[in-house]
Every structure is written in structure tokens, then in C-alpha cells.
N, C-alpha and C positions, 0 to 999 in steps of 0.2 A: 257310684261311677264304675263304670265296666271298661278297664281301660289297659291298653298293651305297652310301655311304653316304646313310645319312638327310640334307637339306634343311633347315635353318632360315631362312627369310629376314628378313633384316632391319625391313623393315617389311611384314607380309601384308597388310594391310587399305590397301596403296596399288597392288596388283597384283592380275594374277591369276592367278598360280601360286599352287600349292597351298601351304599349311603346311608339309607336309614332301614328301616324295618320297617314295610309298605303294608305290613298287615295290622292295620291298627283299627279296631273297633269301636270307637268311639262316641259315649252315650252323652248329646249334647242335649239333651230333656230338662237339663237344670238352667239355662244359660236362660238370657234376657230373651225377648221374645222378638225384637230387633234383629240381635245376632242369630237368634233358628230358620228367623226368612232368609237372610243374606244367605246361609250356610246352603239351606235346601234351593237358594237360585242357583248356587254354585254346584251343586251335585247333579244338579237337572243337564246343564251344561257340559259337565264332565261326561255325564253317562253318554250325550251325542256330540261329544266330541266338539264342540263348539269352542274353542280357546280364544276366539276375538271376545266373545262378551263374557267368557272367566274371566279374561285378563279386566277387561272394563269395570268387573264387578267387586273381585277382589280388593282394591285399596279401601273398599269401605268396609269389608272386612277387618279389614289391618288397622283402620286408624279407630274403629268403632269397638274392637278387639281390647286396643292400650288402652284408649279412655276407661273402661270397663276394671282393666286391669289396675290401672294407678288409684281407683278410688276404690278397692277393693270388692266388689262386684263378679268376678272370677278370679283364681287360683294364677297363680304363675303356669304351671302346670296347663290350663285350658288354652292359656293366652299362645304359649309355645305350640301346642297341639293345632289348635286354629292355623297359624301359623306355617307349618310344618312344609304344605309343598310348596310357599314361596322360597322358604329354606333351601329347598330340594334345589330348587330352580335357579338361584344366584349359585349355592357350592358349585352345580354344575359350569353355571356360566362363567364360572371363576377358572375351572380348570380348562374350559378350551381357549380363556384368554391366556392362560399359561402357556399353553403345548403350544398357541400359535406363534405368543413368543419365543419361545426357546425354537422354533422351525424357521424363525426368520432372522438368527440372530446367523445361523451359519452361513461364512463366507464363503467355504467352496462346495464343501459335501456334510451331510447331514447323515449319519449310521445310528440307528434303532434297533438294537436287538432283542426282540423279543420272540414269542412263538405268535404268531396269529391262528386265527382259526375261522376257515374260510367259509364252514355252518352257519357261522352265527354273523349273519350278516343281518342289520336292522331296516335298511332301506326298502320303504313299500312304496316310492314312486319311482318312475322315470327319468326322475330331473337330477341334475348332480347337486340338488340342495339337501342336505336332510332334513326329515320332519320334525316337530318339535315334540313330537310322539315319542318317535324314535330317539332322537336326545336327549330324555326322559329317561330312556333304559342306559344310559349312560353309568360304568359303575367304576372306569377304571381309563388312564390314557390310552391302554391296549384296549378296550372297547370303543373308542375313537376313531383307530385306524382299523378296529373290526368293521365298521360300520361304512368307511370308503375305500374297503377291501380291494374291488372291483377297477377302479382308479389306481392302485397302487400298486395292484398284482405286477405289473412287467415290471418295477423294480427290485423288488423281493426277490433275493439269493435265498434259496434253503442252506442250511449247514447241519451237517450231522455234527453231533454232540458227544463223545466220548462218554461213558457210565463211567461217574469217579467213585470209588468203591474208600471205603475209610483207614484204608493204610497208611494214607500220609500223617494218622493221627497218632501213629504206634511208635512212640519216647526213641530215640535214638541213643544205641549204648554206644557210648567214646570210652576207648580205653587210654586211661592217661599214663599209663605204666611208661612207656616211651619218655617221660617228660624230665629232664634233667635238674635234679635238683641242686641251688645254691645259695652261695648265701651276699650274692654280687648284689652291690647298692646301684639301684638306677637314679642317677641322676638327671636332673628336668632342668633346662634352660630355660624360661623364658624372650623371648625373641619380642622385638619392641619395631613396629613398622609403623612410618609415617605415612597418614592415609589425607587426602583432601577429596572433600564431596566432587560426585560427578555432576559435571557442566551438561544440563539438558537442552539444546537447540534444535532449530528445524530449518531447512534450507529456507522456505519459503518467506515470503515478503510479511512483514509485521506492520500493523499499524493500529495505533491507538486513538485517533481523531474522530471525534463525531460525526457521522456520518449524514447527509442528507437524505428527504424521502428519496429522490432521483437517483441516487448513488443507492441506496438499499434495493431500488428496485432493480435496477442493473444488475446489481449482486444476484439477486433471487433471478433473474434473467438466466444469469450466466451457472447458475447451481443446475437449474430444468436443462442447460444444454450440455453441461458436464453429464449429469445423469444420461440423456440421449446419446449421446456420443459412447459413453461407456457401456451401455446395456444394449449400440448395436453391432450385429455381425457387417465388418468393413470387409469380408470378403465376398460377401452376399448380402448387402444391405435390401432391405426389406423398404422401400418408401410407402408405400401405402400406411403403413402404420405412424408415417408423423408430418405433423405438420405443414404447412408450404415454409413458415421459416426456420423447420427443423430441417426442411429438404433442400432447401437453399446454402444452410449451411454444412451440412453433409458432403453433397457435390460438389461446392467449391473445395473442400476442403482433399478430397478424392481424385479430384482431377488437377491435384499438382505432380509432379514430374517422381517426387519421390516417392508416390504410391504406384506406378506404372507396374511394379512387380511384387504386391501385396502378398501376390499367390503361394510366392514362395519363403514367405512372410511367415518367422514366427510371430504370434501379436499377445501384446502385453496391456490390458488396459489395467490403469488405476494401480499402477505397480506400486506397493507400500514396501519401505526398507531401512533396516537401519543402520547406522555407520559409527559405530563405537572405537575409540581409542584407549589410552587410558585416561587420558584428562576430562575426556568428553564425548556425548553420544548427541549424533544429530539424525533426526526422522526424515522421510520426504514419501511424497506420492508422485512418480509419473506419470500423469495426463494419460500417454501414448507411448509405447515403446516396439518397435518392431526390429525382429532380429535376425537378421540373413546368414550365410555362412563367412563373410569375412569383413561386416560393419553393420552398426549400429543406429538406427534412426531414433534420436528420441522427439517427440513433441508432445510441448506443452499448449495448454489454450486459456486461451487471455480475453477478457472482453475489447479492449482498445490497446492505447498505448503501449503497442509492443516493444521500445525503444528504451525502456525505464533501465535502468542502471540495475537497480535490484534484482531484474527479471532474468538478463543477464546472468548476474552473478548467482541465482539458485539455479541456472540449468548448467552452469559450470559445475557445481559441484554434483551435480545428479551424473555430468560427463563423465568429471572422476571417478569416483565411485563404481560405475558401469563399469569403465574402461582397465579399472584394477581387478575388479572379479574377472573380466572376461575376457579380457586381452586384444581387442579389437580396437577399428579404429571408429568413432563415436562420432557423430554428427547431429546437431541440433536445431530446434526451430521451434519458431512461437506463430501460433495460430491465432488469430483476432478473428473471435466469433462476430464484433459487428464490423467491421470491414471486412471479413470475406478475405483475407491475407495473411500466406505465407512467409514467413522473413527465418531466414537462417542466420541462426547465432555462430561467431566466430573466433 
């Protein structure tokens, strides 16, 4: 056997050598006679680039491969080799499901620093898709955003870099001569404080009952129009992008008395905050909060029942809370996404 092995490295996305070692020579002349056809459909394929029927041909590779392997018929060693660029191909698909995560977990701003390099860009079509070619050459999450350079350029700051040179490594001599000597006993008190766990709450309404489908699906109603609400610009609403009962409820909600001067409107959606004491910390998220030079709008949105007792009582305390940070005078309302009604809380 005339064979290179394959490269795994330990961490890829902190170097920049490759995934594996893509220069592998490999003499599959011993293998079953099954597995040399699969292999040579699969290279025919590769060479013209044809990836629908690699991908179609491949599982029987893989599963005719173990068989092979578990009754000993080939090496570990073959089975892994065989193997290799589906390996390729999940490690990669693992790391763009990463970075997508970690890119969609930031709530306001997202900063990446690194160097790019705007040479080495992979994309050989027109479409903002990449190819799976090109995802292939995939070695590093900085060759990620090498690869959507193009798209990302106008956000990219350069920063020049100061050369740190090794003197911060050079032992610092203290001269203790200064240091008066005695022969004075320190004594340690021990101090003894009474501590009781913090009380965790949240303004918002609690409920434990089992829910109905009808009631679940309200709920899920009312999350899609939370979401709507929250991801649109109320100074410049955009209607073409929703709904007829996204826009219905939009506009009603728009065309009450107390958006008439939105404009000069700071706007706050989905304000999270939290309000600690020492006995106890309570969370809350406002809906809506808009804030002018000398008062405060806040609103919430409610599927129906805007009248509840409890509903009340959480935008009282969202009141307080506002009205102690900011010294204003505070004014409240609950929105009912399915009646289409404003009501100000008192």
C-alpha cells in the first residue's frame, strides 16, 4: 500500500493549514472488487465536477465500506481513507453551523477582529450563494468571511496595529529598601454577616394551567405579531413586507393620538431591564417604549383582555422603574392585537 496519511489537526480554526492533508495517494488495488467500481464512479464524477451524483453515489460507498470493515475485509486504516472527504465535508458543515450561530446570537452589534485578505476571495459565480467547490477550500472562519469579502467590505474598519516589541517581558526590579521593618502583630477579625438568598421575579403575568389548542394558538399568533411589531421601523414603516393582518394591525396601532409625534420620538423596542434591590431582583421586557423630552410612553401588547388586573399591575411596575431612572412623567397603555385597541392604564 502506497499511502500519505490523512491530517487531522487538532484545532483548524486556530491555524492555517488545511483540515486534512488533501495530497493523498492512495493504492486501492487490494480492496474488494465492488468497492474499486464505486470508487472509480466516484472519481469519474469528481474529475467533472458533477456533485449531484457523487453525493447519490457515495452512501454506498460508506455503508459497503463498514460492512467490509466490521468483518475484517479492509484495515481501519482503508475504511477511514475511503471515508475521508465525507469527513471533509460534515467538519466543514459543522463550522459554518457554528459561526452562524455565534452571528445570530448578537443582540445589538457583532465585532470580529481579524485581518482579512481581500486576494483570496473563493467565489466563481455571480449569485450571493457560495459554491460547494468553494466551500471545500474552506480551512479556517476567517476563510468564511474571505470568501463573502465582497458583501461585507463596507462594514470593515481597518485598524492599524501597534508592533509590540518584547519589553513588557523584561523582570521588573522593586527596590524594597524603603520598607520598614517590625515586629507589630496584625491582627484579623473575622466579621460574621447575615446573608438570605435573592428573591428572583419578573413583572410579568405567571400562569401554570394547561393550556388549550385554541389558546396555544393565540399565543403563537400573538409571538409572530410581537416579532412584527418589534423588527418594524414605526417611523417609516415599510407595509409591503407584511401581511394584510400584519398591516391592519400596524395602522391601527399608529394611528392613535399618541404616536402623532413618533418623529421626535426616541423608540425603544423590546426594552429588557433589571431592577435589583437587596432582597430581590425582578426582570421585565417593554413591548414599546417611546421617549420625548419631558414624558414617557410606554406600551404593551396584549392579545385581548386588556382589563386583567395583573396586566395592570406589571406595567405599574415597568412605570416605576422608568420613572426612577429617568425622572419623567410616565404614561401607559396596552395594545390588544385582536381588537385593534388602545386603553391607557391609570
Amino acid at each position: 500500500m502506497n499511502a500519505k496519511e490523512g491530517i487531522i489537526y487538532e484545532d483548524p480554526f486556530k491555524t492555517d493549514k488545511p483540515l486534512y492533508d488533501y495530497s493523498i495517494e492512495y493504492d486501492y488495488s487490494h480492496l474488494p472488487e465492488n468497492l474499486k467500481e464505486i470508487i472509480h464512479e466516484l472519481e469519474e464524477f469528481d474529475k467533472v465536477g458533477d456533485w449531484f451524483s457523487y453525493d447519490m453515489k457515495f452512501p454506498e460507498l460508506d455503508i459497503d465500506a463498514k460492512s467490509y470493515w466490521r468483518i475484517g475485509k479492509i484495515t481501519e486504516y482503508d475504511y477511514k481513507t475511503l471515508l475521508k472527504k465525507d469527513y471533509i465535508l460534515e467538519e466543514i458543515s459543522e463550522k459554518i453551523r457554528l459561526l452562524y450561530v455565534a452571528l445570530t446570537r448578537a443582540k445589538e452589534k457583532m465585532i470580529i477582529v481579524t485581518s482579512l485578505d481581500s486576494d483570496k476571495i473563493y467565489v466563481t459565480n455571480n449569485e450571493k450563494v457560495i459554491d460547494d467547490l468553494d466551500r471545500m477550500k474552506y480551512k479556517s472562519f476567517k476563510d468564511i468571511l474571505n470568501s463573502v469579502y465582497e458583501y461585507i467590505e463596507k462594514y470593515i474598519t481597518n485598524v492599524n496595529i501597534p508592533e509590540i516589541n518584547d519589553d513588557y517581558k523584561i523582570s521588573k526590579n522593586i527596590n524594597l529598601d524603603g520598607l520598614i521593618n517590625t515586629n507589630e502583630t496584625i491582627t484579623v477579625e473575622e466579621k460574621e454577616f447575615q446573608t438570605s438568598p435573592l428573591e428572583e421575579k419578573h413583572f410579568s403575568k405567571e400562569t401554570s394551567k394547561l393550556i388549550t389548542e385554541e389558546e396555544k394558538n393565540n399565543m403563537n399568533f400573538g409571538t409572530e405579531m410581537h416579532y412584527m411589531l418589534e423588527n418594524t421601523n414605526l417611523k417609516n414603516p415599510d407595509y409591503t413586507l407584511l401581511s394584510p393582518i400584519e398591516k391592519s394591525i400596524l395602522e391601527n396601532l399608529l394611528k392613535n393620538d399618541i404616536f402623532k409625534n413618533i418623529n421626535n420620538a426616541e423608540i425603544y423596542q423590546e426594552y429588557e431591564f433589571i431592577d435589583d434591590n437587596e432582597t430581590s431582583e425582578k426582570t421585565g421586557v417593554i413591548d414599546l417604549m417611546l421617549e420625548y423630552n419631558d414624558h414617557i410612553d410606554i406600551i404593551d401588547y396584549k392579545l385581548k383582555n386588556v382589563a386583567d388586573n395583573a396586566y395592570k399591575k406589571q406595567l405599574n411596575g415597568y412605570k416605576e422603574y422608568i420613572k426612577n431612572k429617568t425622572h419623567k412623567q410616565v404614561d401607559t397603555y396596552l395594545y390588544s392585537l385582536l381588537d385593534r385597541t388602545l386603553t391607557k392604564i391609570d
